[in-house]
C-alpha positions in Angstrom: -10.2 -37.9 -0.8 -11.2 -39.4 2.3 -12.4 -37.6 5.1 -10.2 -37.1 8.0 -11.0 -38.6 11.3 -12.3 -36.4 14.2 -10.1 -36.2 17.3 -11.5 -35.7 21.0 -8.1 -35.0 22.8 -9.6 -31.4 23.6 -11.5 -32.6 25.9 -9.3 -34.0 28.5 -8.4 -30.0 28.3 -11.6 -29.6 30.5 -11.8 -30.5 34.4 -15.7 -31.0 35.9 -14.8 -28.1 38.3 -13.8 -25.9 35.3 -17.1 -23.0 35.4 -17.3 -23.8 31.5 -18.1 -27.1 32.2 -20.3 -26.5 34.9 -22.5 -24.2 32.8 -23.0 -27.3 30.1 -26.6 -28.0 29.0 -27.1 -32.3 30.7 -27.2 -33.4 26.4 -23.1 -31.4 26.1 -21.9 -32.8 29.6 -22.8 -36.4 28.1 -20.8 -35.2 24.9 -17.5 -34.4 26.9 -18.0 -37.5 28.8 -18.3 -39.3 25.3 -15.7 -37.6 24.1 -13.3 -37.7 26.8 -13.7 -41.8 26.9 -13.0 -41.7 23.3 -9.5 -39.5 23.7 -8.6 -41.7 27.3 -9.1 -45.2 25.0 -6.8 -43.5 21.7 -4.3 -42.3 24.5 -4.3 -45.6 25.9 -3.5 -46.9 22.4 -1.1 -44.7 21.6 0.9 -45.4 24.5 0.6 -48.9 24.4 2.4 -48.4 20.7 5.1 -46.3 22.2 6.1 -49.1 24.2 6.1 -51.8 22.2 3.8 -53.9 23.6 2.8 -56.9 21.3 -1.0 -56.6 22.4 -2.4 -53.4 21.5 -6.1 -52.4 23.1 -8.9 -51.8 19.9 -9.3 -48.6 19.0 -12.9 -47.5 20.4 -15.2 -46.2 17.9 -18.2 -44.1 18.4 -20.2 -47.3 17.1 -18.2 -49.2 19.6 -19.2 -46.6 22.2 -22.8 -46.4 21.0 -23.4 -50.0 21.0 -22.1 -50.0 25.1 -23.8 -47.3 25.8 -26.8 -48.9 24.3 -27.5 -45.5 22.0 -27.3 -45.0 18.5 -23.5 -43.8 16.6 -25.7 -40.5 15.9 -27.1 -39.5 19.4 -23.3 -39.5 20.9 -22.0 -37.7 17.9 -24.8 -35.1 18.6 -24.3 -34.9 22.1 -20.3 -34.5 21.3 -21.2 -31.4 18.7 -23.5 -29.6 21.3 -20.6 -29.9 23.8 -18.4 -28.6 21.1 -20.4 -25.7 20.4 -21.1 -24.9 24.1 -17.6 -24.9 24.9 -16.1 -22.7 22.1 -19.1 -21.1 20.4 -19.6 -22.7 17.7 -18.8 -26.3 16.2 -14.8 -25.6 15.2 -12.7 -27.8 12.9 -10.0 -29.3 14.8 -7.5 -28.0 14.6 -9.3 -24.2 15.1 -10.2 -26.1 18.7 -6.7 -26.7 19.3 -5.3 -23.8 18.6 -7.6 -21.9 20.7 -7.0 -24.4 23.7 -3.1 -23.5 23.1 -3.7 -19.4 23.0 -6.1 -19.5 25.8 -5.1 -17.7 28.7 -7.0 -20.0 31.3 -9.2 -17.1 32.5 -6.6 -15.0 33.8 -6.6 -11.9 33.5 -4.3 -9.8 30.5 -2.7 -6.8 31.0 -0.8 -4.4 28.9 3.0 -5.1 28.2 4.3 -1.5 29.1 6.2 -1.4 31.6 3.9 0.6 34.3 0.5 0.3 32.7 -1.9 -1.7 34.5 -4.5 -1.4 31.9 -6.3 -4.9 31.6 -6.4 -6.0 27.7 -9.9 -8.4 26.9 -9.1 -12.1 26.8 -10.8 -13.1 23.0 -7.9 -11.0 21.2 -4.5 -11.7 20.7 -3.2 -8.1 21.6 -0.1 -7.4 23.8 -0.6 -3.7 24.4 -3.8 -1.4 25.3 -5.3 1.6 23.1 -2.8 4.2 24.5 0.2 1.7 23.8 -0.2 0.1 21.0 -0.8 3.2 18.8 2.4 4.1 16.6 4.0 6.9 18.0 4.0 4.7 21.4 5.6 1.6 19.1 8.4 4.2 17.5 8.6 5.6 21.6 9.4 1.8 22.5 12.0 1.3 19.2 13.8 4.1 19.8 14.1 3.5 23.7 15.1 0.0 23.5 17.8 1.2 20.8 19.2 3.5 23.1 19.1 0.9 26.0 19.0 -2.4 24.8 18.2 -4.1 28.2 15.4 -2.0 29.3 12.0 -3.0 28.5 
């Protein structure tokens, strides 16, 4: 079984004036730069396909890259894994990267779904009510009010 290729799209995700980036070590802002040229040249590609254009650009490779960037294959795909892991903690598969980048909630704050409570929830969790809402008895409270009125909320 061969192994799958890596994708860099998640990085055009991330703007230079977004505080994450800002806080990248120099060696994991060189990685997003790699790795956004990598995802701009595939898009590039892809979009060149979509239109049926006889002339397609060459896919860019990391050895492609390397060799322009007169560095070795190995120092770009370390700098791209330290900007990985500095962005989302630790180095994530990809698709664990971009499902996080489609449940993020872009550093806004959460709060609790009940009507009336302004009790802000923590961003790393996926919950939709606080401690005082989300116990049963407040879930059973919710059922049997929205049973009885079916357009409040």
């Amino acid at each position: 079984m061969s192994k799958s290729r890596r994708r860099y799209g998640w990085s055009l995700a991330f703007k230079r004036s977004d505080p994450r980036v800002q806080r990248l070590s120099p060696t994991a802002l060189r990685g997003l730069a790699y790795a956004q040229r990598l995802a701009r040249a595939a898009r590039a590609r892809r979009e060149a396909m979509l239109a049926g254009e006889q002339l397609l650009p060459e896919p860019l490779s990391v050895a492609q890259l390397a060799a322009d960037e007169e560095t070795s294959a190995v120092a770009i795909n370390r700098a791209i894994k330290a900007a990985r892991v500095q962005l989302f903690g630790r180095d994530l598969s990809d698709s664990a990267i971009y499902y996080r980048l489609r449940t993020r909630h872009n550093g806004e704050p959460c709060f609790c779904a009940e009507h009336g409570c302004k009790q802000q929830l923590p961003t790393s969790t996926r919950r939709r009510y606080c401690a005082r809402h989300g116990s049963g008895a407040a879930r059973v409270r919710r059922h049997r009010r929205n049973a009885r009125h079916p357009t409040a909320g």
